[in-house]
Biotite code that builds the C-alpha atoms (Angstrom):
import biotite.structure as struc

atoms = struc.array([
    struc.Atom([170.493, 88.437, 200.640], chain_id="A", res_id=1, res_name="UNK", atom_name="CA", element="C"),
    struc.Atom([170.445, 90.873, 203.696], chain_id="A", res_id=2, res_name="UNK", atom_name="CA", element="C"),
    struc.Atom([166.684, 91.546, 202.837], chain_id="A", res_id=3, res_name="UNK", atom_name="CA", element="C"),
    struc.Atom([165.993, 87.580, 202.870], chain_id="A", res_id=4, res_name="UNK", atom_name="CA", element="C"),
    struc.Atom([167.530, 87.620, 206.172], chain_id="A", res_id=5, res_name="UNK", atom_name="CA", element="C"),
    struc.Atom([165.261, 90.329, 207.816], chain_id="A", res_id=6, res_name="UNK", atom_name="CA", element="C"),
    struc.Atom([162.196, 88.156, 206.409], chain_id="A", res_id=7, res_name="UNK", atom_name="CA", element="C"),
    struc.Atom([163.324, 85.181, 207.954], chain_id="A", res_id=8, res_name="UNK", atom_name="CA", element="C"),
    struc.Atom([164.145, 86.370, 210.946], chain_id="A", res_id=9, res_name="UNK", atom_name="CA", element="C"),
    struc.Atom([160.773, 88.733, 211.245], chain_id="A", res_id=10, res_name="UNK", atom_name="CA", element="C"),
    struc.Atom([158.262, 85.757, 210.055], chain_id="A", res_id=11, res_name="UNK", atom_name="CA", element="C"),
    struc.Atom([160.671, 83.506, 213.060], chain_id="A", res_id=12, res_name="UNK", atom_name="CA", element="C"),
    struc.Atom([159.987, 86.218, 216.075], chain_id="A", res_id=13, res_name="UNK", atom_name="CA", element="C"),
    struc.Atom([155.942, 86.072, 214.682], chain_id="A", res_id=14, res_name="UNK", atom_name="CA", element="C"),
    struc.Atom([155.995, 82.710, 214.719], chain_id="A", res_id=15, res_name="UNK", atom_name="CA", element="C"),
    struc.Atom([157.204, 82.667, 218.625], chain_id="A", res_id=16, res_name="UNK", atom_name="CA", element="C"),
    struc.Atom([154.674, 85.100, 219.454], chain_id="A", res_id=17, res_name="UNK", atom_name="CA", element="C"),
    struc.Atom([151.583, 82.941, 218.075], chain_id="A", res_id=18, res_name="UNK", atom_name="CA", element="C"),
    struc.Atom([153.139, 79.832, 219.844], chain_id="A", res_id=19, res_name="UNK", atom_name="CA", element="C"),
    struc.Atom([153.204, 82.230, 223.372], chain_id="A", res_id=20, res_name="UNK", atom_name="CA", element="C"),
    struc.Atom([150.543, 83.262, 222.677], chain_id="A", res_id=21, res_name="UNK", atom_name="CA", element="C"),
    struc.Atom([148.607, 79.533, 221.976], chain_id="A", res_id=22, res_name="UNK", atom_name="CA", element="C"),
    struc.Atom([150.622, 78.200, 225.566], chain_id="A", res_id=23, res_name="UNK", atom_name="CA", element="C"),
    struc.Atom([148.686, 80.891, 227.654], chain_id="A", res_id=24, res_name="UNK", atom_name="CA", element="C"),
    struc.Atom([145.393, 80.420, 226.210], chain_id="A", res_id=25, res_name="UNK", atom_name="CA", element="C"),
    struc.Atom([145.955, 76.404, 227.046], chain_id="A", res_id=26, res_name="UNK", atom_name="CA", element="C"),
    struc.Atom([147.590, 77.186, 230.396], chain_id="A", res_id=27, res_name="UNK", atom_name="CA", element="C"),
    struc.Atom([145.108, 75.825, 232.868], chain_id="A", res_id=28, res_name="UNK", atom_name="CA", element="C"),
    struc.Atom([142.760, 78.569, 235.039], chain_id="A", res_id=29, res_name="UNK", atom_name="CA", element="C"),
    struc.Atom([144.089, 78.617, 238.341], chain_id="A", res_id=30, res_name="UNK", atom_name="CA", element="C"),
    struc.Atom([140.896, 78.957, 241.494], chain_id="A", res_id=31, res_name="UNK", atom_name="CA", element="C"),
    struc.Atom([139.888, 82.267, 241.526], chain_id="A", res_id=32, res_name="UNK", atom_name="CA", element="C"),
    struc.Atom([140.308, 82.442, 246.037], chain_id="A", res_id=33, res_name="UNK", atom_name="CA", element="C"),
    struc.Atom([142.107, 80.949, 248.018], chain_id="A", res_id=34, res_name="UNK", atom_name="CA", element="C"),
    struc.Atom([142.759, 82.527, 251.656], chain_id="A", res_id=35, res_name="UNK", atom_name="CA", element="C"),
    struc.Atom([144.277, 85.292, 250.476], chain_id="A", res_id=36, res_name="UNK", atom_name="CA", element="C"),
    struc.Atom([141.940, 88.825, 250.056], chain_id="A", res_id=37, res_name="UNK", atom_name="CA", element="C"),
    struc.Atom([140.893, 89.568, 246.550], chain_id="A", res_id=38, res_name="UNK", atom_name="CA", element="C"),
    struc.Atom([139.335, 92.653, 245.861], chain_id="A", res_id=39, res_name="UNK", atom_name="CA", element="C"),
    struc.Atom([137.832, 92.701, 249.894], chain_id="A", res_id=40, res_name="UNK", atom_name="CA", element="C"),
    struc.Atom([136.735, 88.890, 250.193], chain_id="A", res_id=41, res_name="UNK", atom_name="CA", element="C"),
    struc.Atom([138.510, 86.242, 251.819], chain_id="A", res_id=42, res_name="UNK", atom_name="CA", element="C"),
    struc.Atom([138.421, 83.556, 254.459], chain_id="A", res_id=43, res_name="UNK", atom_name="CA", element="C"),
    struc.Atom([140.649, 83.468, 257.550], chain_id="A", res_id=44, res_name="UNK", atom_name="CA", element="C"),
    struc.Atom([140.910, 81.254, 260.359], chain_id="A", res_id=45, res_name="UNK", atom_name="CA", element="C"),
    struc.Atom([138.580, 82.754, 263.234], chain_id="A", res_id=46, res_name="UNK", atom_name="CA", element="C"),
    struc.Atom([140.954, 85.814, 265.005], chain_id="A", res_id=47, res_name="UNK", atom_name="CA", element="C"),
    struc.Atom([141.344, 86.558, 268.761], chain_id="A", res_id=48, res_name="UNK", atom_name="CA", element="C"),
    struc.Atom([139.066, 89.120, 268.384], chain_id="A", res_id=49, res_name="UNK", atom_name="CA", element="C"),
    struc.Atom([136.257, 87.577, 266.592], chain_id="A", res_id=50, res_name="UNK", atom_name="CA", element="C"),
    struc.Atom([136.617, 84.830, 269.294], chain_id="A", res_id=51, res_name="UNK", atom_name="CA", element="C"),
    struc.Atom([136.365, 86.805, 272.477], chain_id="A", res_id=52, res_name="UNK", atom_name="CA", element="C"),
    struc.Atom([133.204, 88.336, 270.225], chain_id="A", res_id=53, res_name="UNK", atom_name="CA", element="C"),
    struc.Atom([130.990, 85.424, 269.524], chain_id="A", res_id=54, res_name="UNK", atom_name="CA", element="C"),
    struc.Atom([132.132, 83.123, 272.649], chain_id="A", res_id=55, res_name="UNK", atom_name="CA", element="C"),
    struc.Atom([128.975, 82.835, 275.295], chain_id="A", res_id=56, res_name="UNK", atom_name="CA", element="C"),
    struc.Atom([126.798, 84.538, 272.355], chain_id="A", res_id=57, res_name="UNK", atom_name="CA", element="C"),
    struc.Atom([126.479, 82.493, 269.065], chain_id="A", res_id=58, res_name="UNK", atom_name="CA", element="C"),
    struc.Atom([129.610, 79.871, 270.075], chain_id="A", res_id=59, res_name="UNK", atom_name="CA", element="C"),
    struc.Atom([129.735, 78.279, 273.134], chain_id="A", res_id=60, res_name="UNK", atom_name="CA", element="C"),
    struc.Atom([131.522, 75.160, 273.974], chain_id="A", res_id=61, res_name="UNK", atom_name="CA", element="C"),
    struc.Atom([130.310, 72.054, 272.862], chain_id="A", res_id=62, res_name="UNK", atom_name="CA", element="C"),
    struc.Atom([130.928, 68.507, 271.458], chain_id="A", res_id=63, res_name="UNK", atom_name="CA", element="C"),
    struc.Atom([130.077, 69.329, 267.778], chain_id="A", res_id=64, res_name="UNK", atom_name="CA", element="C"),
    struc.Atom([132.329, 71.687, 266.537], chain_id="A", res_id=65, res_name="UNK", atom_name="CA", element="C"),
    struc.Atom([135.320, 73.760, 267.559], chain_id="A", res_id=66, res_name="UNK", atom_name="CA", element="C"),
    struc.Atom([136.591, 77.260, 266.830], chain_id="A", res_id=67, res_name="UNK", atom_name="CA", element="C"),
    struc.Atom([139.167, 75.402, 264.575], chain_id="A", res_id=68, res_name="UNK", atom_name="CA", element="C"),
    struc.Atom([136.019, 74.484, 262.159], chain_id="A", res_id=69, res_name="UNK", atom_name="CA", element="C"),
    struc.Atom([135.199, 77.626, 261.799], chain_id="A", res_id=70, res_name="UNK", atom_name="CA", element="C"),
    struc.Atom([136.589, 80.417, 259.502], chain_id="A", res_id=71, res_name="UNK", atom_name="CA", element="C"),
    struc.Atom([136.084, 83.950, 259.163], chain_id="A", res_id=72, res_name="UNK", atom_name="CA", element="C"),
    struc.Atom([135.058, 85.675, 256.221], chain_id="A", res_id=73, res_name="UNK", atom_name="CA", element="C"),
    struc.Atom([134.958, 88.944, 254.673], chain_id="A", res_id=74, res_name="UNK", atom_name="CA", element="C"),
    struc.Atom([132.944, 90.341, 251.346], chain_id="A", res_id=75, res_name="UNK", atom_name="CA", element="C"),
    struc.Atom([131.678, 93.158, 249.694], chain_id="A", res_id=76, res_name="UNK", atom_name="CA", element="C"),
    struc.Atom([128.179, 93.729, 248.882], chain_id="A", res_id=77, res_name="UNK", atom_name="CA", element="C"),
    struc.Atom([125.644, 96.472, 247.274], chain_id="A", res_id=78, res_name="UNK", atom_name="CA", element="C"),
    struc.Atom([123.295, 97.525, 250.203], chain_id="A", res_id=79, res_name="UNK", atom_name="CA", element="C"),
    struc.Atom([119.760, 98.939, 249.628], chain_id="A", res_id=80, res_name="UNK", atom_name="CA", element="C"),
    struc.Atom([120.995, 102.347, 249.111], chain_id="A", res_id=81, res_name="UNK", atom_name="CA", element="C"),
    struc.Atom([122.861, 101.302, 246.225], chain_id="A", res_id=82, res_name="UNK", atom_name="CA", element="C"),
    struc.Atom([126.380, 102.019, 247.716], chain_id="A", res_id=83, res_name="UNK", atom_name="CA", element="C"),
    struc.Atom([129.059, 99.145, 248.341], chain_id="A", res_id=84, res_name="UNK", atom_name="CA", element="C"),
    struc.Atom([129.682, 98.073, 251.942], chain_id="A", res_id=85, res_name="UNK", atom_name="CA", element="C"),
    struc.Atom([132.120, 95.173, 254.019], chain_id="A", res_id=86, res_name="UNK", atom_name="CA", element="C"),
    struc.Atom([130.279, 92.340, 255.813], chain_id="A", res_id=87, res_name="UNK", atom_name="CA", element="C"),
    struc.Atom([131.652, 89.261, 257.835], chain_id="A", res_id=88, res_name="UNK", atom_name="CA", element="C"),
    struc.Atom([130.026, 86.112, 258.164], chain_id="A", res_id=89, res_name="UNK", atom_name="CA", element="C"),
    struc.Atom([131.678, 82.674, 260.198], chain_id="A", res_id=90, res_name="UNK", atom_name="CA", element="C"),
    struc.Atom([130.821, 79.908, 258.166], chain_id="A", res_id=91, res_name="UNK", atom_name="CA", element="C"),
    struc.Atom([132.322, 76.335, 258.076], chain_id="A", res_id=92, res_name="UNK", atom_name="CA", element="C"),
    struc.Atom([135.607, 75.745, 257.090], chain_id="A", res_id=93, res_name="UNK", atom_name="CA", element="C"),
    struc.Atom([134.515, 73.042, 254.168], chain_id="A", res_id=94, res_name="UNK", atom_name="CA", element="C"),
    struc.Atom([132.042, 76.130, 252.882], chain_id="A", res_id=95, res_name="UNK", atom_name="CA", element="C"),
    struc.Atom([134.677, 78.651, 253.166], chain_id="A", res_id=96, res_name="UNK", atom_name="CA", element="C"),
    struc.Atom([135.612, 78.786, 249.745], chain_id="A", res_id=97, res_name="UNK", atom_name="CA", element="C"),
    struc.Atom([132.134, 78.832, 248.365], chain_id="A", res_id=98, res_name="UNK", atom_name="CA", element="C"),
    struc.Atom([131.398, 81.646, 250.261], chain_id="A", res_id=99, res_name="UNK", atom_name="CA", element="C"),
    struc.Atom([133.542, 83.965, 248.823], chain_id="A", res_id=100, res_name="UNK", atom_name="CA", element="C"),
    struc.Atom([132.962, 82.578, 245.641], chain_id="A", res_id=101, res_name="UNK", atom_name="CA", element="C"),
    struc.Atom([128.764, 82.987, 245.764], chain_id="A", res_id=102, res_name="UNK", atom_name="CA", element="C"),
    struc.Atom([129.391, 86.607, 247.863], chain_id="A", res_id=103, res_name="UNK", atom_name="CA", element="C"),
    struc.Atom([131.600, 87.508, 245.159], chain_id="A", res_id=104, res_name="UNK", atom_name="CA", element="C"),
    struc.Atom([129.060, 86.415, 241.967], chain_id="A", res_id=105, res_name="UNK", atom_name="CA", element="C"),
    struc.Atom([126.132, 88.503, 244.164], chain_id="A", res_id=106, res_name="UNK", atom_name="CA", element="C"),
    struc.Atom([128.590, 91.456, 244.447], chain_id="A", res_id=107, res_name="UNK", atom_name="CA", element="C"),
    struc.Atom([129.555, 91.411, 240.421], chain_id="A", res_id=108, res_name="UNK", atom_name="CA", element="C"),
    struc.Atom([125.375, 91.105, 239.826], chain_id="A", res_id=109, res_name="UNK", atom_name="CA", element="C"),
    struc.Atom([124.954, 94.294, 241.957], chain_id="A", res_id=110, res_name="UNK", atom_name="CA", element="C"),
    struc.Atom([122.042, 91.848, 243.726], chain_id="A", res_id=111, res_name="UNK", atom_name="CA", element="C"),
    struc.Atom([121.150, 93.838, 247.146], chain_id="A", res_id=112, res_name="UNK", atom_name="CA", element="C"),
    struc.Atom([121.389, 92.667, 250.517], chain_id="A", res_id=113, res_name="UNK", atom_name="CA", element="C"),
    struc.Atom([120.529, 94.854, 253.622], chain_id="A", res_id=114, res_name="UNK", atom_name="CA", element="C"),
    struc.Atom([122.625, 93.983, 255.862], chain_id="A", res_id=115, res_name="UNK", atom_name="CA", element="C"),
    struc.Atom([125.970, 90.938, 256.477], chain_id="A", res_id=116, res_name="UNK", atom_name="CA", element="C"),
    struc.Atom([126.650, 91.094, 259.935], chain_id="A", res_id=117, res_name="UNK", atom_name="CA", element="C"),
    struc.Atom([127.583, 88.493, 262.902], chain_id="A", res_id=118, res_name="UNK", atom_name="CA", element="C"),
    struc.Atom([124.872, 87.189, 264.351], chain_id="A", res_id=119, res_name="UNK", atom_name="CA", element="C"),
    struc.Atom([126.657, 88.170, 267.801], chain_id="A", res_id=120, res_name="UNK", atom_name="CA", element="C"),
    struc.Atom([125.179, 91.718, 267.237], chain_id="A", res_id=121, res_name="UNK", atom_name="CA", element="C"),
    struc.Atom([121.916, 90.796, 267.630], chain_id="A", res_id=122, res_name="UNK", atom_name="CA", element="C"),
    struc.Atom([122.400, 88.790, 270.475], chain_id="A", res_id=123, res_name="UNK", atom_name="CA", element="C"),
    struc.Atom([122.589, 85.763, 268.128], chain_id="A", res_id=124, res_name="UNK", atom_name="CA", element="C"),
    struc.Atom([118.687, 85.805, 268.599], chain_id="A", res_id=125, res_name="UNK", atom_name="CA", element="C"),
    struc.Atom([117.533, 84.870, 265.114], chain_id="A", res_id=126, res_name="UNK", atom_name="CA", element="C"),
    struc.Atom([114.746, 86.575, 265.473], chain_id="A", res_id=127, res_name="UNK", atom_name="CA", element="C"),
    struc.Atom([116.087, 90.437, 265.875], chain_id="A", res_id=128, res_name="UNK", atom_name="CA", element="C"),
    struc.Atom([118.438, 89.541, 263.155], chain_id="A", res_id=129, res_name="UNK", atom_name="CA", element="C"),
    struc.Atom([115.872, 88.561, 260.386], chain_id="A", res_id=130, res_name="UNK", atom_name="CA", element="C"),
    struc.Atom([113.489, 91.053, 261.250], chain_id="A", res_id=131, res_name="UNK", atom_name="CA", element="C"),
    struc.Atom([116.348, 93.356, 261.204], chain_id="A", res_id=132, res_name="UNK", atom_name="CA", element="C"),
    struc.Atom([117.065, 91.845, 257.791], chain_id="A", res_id=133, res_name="UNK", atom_name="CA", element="C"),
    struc.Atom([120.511, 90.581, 258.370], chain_id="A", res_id=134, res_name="UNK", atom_name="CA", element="C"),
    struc.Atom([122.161, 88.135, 255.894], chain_id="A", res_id=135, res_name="UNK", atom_name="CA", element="C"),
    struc.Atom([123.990, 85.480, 258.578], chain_id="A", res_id=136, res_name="UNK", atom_name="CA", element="C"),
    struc.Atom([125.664, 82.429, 259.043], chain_id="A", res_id=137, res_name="UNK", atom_name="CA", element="C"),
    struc.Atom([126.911, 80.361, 261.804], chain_id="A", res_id=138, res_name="UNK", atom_name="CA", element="C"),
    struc.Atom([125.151, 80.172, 264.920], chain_id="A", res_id=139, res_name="UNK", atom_name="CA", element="C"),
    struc.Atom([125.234, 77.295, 267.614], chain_id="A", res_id=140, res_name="UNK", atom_name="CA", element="C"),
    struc.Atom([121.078, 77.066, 267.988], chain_id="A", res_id=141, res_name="UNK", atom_name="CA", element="C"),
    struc.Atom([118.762, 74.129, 267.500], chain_id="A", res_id=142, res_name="UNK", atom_name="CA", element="C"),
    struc.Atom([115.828, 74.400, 264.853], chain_id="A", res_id=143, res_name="UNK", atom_name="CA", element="C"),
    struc.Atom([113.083, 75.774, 266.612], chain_id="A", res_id=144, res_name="UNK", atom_name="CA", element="C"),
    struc.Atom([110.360, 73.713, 267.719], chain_id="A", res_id=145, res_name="UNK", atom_name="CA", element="C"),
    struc.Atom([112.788, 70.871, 267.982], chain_id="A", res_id=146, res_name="UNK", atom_name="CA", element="C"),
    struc.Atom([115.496, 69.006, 269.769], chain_id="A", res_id=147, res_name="UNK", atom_name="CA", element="C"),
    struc.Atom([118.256, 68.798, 266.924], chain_id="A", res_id=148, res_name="UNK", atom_name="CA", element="C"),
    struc.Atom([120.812, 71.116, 265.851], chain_id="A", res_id=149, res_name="UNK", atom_name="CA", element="C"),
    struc.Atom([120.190, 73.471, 262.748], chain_id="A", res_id=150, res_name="UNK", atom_name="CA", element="C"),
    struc.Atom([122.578, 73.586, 259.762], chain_id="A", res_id=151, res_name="UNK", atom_name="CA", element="C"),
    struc.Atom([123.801, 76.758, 261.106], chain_id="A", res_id=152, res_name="UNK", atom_name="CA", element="C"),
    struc.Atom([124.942, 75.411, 264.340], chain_id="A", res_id=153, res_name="UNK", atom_name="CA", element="C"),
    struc.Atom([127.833, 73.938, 262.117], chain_id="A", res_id=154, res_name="UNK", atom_name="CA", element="C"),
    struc.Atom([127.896, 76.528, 259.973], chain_id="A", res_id=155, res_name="UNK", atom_name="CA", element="C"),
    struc.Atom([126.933, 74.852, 257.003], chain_id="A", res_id=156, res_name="UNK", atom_name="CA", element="C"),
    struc.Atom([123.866, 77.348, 256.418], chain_id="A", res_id=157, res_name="UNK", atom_name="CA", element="C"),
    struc.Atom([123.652, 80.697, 255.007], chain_id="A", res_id=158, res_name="UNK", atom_name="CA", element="C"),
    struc.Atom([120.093, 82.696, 255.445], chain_id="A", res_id=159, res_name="UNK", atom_name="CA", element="C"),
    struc.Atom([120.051, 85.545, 252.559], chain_id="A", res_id=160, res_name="UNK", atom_name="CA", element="C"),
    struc.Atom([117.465, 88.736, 253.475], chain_id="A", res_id=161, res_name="UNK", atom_name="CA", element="C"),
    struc.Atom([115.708, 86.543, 255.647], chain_id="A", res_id=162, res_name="UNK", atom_name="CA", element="C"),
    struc.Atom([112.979, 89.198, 255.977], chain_id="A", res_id=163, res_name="UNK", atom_name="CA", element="C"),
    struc.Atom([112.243, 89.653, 252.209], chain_id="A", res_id=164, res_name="UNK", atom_name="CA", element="C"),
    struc.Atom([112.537, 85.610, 252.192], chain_id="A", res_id=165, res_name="UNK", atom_name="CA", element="C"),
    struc.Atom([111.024, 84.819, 255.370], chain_id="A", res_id=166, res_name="UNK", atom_name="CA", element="C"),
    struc.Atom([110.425, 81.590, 257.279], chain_id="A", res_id=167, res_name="UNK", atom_name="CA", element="C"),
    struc.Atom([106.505, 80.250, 255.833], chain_id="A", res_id=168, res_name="UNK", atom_name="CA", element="C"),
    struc.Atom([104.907, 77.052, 257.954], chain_id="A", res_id=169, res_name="UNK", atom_name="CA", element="C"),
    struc.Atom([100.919, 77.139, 257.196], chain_id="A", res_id=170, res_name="UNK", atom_name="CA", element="C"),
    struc.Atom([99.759, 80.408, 258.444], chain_id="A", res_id=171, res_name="UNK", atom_name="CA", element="C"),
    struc.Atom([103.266, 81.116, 260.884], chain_id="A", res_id=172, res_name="UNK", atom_name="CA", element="C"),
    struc.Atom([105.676, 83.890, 258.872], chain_id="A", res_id=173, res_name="UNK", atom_name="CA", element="C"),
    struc.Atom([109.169, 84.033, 260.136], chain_id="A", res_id=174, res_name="UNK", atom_name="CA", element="C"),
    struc.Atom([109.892, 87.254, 260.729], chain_id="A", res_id=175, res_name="UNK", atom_name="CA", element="C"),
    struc.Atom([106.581, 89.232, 261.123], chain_id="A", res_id=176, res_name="UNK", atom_name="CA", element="C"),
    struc.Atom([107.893, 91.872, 259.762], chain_id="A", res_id=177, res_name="UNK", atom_name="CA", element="C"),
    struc.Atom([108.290, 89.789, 256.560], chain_id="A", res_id=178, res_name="UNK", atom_name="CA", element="C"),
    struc.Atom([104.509, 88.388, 256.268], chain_id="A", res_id=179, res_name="UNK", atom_name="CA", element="C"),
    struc.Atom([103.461, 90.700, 253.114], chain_id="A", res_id=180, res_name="UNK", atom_name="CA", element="C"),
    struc.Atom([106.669, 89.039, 251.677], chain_id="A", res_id=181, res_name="UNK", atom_name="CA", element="C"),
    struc.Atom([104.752, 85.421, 252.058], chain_id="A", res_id=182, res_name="UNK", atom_name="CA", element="C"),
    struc.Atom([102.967, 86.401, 248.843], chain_id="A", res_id=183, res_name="UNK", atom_name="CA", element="C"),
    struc.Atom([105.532, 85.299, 246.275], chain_id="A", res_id=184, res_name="UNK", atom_name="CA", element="C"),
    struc.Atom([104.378, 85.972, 243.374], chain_id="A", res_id=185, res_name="UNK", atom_name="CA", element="C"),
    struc.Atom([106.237, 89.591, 242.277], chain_id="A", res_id=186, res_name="UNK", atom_name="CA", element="C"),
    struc.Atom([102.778, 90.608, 240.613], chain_id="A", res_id=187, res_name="UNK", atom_name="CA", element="C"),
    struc.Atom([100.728, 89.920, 243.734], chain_id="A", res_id=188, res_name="UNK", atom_name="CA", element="C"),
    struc.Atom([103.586, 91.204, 246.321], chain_id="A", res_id=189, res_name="UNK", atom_name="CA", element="C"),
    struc.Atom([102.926, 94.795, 248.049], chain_id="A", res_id=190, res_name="UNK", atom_name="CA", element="C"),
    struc.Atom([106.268, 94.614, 249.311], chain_id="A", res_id=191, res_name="UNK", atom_name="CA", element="C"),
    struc.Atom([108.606, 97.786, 248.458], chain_id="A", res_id=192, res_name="UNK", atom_name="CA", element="C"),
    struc.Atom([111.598, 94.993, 248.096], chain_id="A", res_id=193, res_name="UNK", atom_name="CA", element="C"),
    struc.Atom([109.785, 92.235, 246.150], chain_id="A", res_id=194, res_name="UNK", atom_name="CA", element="C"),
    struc.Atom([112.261, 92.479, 243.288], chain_id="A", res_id=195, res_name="UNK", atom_name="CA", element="C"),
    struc.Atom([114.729, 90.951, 245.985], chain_id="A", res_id=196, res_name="UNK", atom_name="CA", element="C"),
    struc.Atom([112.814, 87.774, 246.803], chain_id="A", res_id=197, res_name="UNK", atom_name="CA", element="C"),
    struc.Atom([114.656, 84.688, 245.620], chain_id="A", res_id=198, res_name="UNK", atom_name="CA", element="C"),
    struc.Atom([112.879, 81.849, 243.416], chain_id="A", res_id=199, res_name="UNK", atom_name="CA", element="C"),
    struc.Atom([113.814, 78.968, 241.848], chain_id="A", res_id=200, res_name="UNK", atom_name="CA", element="C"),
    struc.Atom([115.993, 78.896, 238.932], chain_id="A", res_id=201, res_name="UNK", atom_name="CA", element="C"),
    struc.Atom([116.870, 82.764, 239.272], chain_id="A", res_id=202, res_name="UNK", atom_name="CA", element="C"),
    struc.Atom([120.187, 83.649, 239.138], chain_id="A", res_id=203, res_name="UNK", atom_name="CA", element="C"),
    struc.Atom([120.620, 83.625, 243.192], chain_id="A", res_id=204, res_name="UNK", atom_name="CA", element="C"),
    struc.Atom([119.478, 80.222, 243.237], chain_id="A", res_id=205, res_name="UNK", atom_name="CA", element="C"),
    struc.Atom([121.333, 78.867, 240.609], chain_id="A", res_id=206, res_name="UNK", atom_name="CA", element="C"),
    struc.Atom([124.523, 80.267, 242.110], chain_id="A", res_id=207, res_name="UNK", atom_name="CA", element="C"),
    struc.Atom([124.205, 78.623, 245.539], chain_id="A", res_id=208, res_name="UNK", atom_name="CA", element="C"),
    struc.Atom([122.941, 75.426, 243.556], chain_id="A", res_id=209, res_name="UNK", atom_name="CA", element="C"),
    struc.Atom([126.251, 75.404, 241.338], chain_id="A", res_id=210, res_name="UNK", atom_name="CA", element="C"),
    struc.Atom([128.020, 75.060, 244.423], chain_id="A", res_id=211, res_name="UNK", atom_name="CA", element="C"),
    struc.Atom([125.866, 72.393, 245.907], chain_id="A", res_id=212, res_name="UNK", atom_name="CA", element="C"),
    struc.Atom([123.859, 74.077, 248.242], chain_id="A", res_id=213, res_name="UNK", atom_name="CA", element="C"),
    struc.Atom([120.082, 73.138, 249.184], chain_id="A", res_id=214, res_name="UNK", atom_name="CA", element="C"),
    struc.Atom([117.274, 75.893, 249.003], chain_id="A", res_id=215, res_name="UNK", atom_name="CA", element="C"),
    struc.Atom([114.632, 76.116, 251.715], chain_id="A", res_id=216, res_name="UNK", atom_name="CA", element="C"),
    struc.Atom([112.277, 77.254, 249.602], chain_id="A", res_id=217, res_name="UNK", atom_name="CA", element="C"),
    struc.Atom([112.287, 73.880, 247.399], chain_id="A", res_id=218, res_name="UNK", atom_name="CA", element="C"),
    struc.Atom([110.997, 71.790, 251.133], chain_id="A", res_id=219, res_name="UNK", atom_name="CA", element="C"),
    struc.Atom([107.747, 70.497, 250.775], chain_id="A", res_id=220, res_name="UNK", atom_name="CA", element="C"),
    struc.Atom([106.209, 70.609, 254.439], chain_id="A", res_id=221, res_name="UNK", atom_name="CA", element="C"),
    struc.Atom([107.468, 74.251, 254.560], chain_id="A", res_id=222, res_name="UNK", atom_name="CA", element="C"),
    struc.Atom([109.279, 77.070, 252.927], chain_id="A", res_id=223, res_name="UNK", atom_name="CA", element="C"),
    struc.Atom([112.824, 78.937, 254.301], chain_id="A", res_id=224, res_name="UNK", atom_name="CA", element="C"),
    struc.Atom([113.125, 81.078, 251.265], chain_id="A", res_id=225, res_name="UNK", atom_name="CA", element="C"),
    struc.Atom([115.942, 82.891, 253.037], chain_id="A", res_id=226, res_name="UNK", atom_name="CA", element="C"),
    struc.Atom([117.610, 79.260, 253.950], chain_id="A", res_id=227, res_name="UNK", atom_name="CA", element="C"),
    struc.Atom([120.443, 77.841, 251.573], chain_id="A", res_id=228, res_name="UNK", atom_name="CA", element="C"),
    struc.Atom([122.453, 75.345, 253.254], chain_id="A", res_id=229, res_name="UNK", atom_name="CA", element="C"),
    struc.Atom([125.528, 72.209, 252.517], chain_id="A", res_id=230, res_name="UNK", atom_name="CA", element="C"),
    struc.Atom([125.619, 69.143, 254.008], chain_id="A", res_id=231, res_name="UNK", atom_name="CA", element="C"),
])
């Protein structure tokens, strides 16, 4: 009798641990960010300092959008060298979460970027930053050549190695620097970096698509490989 007793109450206890075990696997996944830092990335709202920073260089004031739109974000990334580094970009608020999320799906592919920096340290000329290589965001500037505001003026636009995926319109390159990297295809390239350009349907592009972003380099009366952007 004792011995029937143990068995029951042994196959009982099993029997709770499959059923806990069968409610986590159909608990429901939770978002992997929110504004809290995981593992070095996360979104804030824009701080005093990063203010007093960008104010009279990338942001000025203006009808369009406010400091309050804006939020501040932190990642991790592989540089060149192969070692792991911290970058900030300022992105819009509504993007804030894809951010992270894309920086964070680069970071676990090891895929190389130069440089994440504000835009501020160059000036916020968009020039000096691409040819300096600089992965960037926000930055209150119309679309050269033009009278309207670019994507990044709301921070809705994020340029990736813009100097491996330069700026192509006929015979113009965007950065100069970048020109050998107008040849695109990775047999024809002389570039030392031409393992970093981004194409269409590789895994950089399809992880900005999943979260709804556009690719420059998919326009038809010119190319921005660097360019990914939300509306």
């Amino acid at each position: 009798m004792g011995k029937h007793i143990v068995s029951m109450m042994l196959a009982a206890l099993i029997g709770l641990g499959a059923s806990a075990q069968e409610i986590r696997e159909k608990e429901p996944v939770k978002p992997a960010f929110s504004n809290k830092s995981i593992r070095g990335f996360s979104y804030e709202k824009v701080p005093k300092a990063v203010k007093e920073k960008i104010s009279g260089v990338s942001y000025r004031p203006n009808p369009n959008i406010t400091f309050q739109d804006l939020r501040y974000v932190k990642v991790k990334y592989y540089g060149y060298d192969g070692k792991i580094r911290s970058g900030q970009l300022l992105v819009n608020k509504s993007i804030a979460k894809d951010t992270v999320e894309i920086f964070q799906e680069l970071y676990d592919m090891q895929y190389p970027i130069e440089s994440i920096r504000l835009i501020d340290d160059y000036g916020a000329d968009d020039t000096k930053s691409m040819e300096a290589n600089n992965t960037s965001a926000f930055n209150y500037r119309i679309v050269e050549g033009t009278s309207h505001l670019s994507k990044h003026a709301y921070g809705r636009a994020i340029d990736i190695n813009p100097r491996v995926n330069p700026f192509v319109k006929r015979n113009s390159i965007t950065p100069e620097n970048g020109k050998i990297y107008a040849q695109r295809d990775v047999k024809k390239c002389k570039g030392k970096y031409k393992y970093n350009m981004i194409h269409r349907n590789d895994r950089v592009y399809r992880i900005f698509r999943k979260h709804g972003f556009q690719w420059g380099g998919d326009w038809i009366t010119y190319k921005d490989y660097q360019h990914f952007e939300k509306r």
